[in-house]
C-alpha positions as CSV (number, residue, x, y, z in Angstrom):
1,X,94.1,108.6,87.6
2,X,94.4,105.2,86.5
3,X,96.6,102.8,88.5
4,X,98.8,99.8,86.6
5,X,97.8,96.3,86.8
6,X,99.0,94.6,89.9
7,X,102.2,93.2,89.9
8,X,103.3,90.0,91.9
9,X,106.2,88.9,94.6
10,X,108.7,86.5,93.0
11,X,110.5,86.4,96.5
12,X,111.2,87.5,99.9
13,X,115.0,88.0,100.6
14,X,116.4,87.9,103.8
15,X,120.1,89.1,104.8
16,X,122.4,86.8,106.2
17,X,125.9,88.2,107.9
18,X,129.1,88.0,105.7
19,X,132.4,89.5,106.6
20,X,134.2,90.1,103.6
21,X,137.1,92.5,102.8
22,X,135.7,94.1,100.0
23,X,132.7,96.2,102.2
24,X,132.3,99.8,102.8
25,X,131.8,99.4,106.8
26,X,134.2,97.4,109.4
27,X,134.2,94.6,107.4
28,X,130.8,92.8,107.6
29,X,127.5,93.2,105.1
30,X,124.0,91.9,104.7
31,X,123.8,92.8,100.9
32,X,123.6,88.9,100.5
33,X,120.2,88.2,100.6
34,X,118.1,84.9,99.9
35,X,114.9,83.3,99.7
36,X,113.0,82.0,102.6
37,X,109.7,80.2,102.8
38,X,106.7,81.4,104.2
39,X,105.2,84.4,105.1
40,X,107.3,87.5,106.5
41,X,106.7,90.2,109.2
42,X,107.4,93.9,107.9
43,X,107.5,96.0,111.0
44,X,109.3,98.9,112.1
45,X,112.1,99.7,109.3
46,X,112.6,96.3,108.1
47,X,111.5,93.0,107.7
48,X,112.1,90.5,110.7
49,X,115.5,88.4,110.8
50,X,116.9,90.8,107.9
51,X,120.2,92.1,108.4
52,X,121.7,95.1,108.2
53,X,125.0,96.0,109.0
54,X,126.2,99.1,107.4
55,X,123.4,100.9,109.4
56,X,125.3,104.2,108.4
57,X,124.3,104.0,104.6
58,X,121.2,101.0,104.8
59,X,117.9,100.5,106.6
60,X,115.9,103.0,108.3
61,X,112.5,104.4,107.8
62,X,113.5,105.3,104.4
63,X,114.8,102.2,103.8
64,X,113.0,99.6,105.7
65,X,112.6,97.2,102.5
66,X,114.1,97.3,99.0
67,X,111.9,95.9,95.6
68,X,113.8,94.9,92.6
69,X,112.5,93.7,89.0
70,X,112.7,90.6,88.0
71,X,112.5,92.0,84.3
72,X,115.6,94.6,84.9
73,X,117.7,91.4,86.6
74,X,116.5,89.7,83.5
75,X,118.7,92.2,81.5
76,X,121.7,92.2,83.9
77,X,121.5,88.2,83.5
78,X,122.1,89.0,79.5
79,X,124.4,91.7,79.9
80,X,127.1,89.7,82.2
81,X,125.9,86.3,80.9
82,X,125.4,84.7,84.5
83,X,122.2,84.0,86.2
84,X,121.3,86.5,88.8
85,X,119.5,84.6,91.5
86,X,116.5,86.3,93.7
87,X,118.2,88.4,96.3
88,X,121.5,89.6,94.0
89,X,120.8,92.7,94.0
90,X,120.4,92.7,98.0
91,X,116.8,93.3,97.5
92,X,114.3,91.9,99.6
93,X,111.1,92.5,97.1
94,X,112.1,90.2,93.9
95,X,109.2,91.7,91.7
96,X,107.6,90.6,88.6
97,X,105.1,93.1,86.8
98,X,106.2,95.9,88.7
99,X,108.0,99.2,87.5
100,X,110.2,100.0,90.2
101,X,112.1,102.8,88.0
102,X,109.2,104.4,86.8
103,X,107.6,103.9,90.4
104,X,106.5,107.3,91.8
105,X,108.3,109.1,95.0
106,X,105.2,108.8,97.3
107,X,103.1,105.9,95.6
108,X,102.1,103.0,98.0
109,X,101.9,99.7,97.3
110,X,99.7,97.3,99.1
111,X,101.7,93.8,99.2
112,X,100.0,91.1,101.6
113,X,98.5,92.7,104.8
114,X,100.8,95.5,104.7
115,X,101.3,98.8,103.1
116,X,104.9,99.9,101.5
117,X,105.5,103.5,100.3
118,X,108.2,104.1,97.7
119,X,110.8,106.2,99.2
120,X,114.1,106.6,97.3
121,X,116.4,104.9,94.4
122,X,119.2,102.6,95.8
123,X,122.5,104.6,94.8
124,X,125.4,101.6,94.0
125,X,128.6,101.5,96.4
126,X,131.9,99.0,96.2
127,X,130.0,96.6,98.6
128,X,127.8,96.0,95.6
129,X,130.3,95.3,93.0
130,X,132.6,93.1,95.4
131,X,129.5,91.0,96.0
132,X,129.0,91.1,92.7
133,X,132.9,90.6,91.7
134,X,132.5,92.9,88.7
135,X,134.8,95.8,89.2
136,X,133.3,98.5,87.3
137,X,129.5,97.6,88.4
138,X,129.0,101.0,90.1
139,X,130.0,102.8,86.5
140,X,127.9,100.2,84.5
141,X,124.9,100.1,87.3
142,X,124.5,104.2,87.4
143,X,125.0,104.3,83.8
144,X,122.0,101.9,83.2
145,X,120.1,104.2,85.6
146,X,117.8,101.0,86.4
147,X,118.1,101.1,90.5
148,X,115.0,99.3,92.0
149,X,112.8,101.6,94.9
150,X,113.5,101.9,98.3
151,X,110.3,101.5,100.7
152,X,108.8,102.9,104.0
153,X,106.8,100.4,106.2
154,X,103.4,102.6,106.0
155,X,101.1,99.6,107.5
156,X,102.9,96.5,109.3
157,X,102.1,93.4,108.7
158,X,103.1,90.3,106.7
159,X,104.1,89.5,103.1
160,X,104.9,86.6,100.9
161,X,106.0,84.9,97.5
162,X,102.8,85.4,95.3
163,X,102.0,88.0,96.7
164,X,100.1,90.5,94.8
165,X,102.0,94.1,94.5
166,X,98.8,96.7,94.1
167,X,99.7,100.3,94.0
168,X,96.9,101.9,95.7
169,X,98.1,105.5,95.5
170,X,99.8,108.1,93.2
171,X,100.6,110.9,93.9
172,X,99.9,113.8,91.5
173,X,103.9,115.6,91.1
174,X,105.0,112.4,89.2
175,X,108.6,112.6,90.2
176,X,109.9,108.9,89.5
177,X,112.6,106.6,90.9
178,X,114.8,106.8,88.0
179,X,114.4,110.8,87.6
180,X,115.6,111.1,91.6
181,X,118.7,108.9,91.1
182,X,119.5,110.7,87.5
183,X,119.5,113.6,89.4
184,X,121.8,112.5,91.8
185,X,124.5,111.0,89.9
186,X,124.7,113.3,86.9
187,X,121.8,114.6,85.7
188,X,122.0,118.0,87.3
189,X,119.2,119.5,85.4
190,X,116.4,116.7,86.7
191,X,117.3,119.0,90.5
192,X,114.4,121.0,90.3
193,X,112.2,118.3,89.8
194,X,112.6,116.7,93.2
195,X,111.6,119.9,95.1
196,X,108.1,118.8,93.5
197,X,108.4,115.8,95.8
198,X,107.7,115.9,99.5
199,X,107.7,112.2,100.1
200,X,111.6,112.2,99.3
201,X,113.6,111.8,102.3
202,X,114.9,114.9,103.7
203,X,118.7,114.1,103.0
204,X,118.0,113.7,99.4
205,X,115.4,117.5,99.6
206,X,118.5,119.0,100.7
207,X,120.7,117.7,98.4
208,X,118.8,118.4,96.0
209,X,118.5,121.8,97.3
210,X,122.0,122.4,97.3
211,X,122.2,121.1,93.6
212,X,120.0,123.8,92.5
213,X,121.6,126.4,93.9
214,X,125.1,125.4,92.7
215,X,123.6,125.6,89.4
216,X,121.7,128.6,90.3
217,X,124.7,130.5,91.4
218,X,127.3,128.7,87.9
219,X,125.0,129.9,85.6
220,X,125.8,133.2,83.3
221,X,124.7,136.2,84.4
222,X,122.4,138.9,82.6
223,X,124.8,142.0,81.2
């Protein structure tokens, strides 16, 4: 199999703390996230100094570190007419070069002295559009179907703006980032497609699971 063309870091984003009223949890977020200098420890299930606070529905092994495109904020920028800094989308990977969509459930990257393994699609909640201020974001964002890739820590170690982003392995079931979270906002049919992947988190096995069966058990009977 041939691998793409490395791609490269634009930025490292780091969380700060906001309380706002317009968040899913008790009031408080790290969704705003912004550049910072230097080189970055990845460890555990996140970067160092990032913060989470909805720990209910962010971070964790299956979500240590979020990459977003550079080229899909490019068409957001155009879409709202507004520029959409590094770190808008609450992603700490700003990525040029890399196709987080069309990234494969499983695939590791190798990003600095550490080693990243695509997890799961980011699924869009109200915290997003409030930060955002752009009331129907979630209907316009899962529409676009453009989500960026979640990311295990695999290898810990440290990472950087220039980074080179070099996918190092693929696996073989080709189930992407933008067929799992088709799947799981509309697409009912792309279900059986994620049971190829064992690399998806469990949550999202069974859901899909569950999803196949529903349709399994709606669909029209032999006479």
């Amino acid at each position: 199999m041939t691998l793409p063309a490395p791609g490269v870091v634009e930025s490292v984003n780091i969380g700060v703390l906001r309380v706002v009223p317009w968040t899913q949890s008790v009031g408080s977020t790290g969704i705003d996230k912004r550049p910072v200098p230097g080189r970055v420890r990845a460890e555990g299930v996140g970067l160092v100094g990032d913060v989470i606070a909805d720990t209910k529905n962010h971070g964790g092994y299956h979500q240590a570190v979020y990459a977003y495109a550079r080229e899909d904020a490019a068409w957001w920028a155009a879409e709202l007419d507004r520029e959409v800094p590094f770190g808008a989308f609450g992603e700490n990977l700003s990525t040029s070069g890399v196709d987080c969509t069309g990234a494969v459930i499983g695939e590791r990257w190798e990003v600095g002295s550490t080693v990243l393994e695509v997890s799961r699609p980011r699924i869009p909640c109200r915290t997003f559009a409030g930060f955002w201020d752009v009331p129907d974001l979630v209907k316009r964002f899962t529409r676009r179907a453009v989500p960026g890739a979640y990311l295990r820590i695999i290898e810990e170690g440290d990472l950087g703006a220039g980074d080179a982003v070099r996918i190092v392995h693929r696996p073989d079931h080709g189930v992407t980032i933008g067929e799992v979270f088709r799947a799981l906002t509309g697409e009912r049919s792309l279900a059986p497609r994620l049971l190829d992947a064992p690399e998806l988190p469990p949550e999202l096995q069974e859901r899909a699971r569950k999803l196949v069966t529903a349709a399994s058990a709606n669909s029209p009977q032999p006479s």
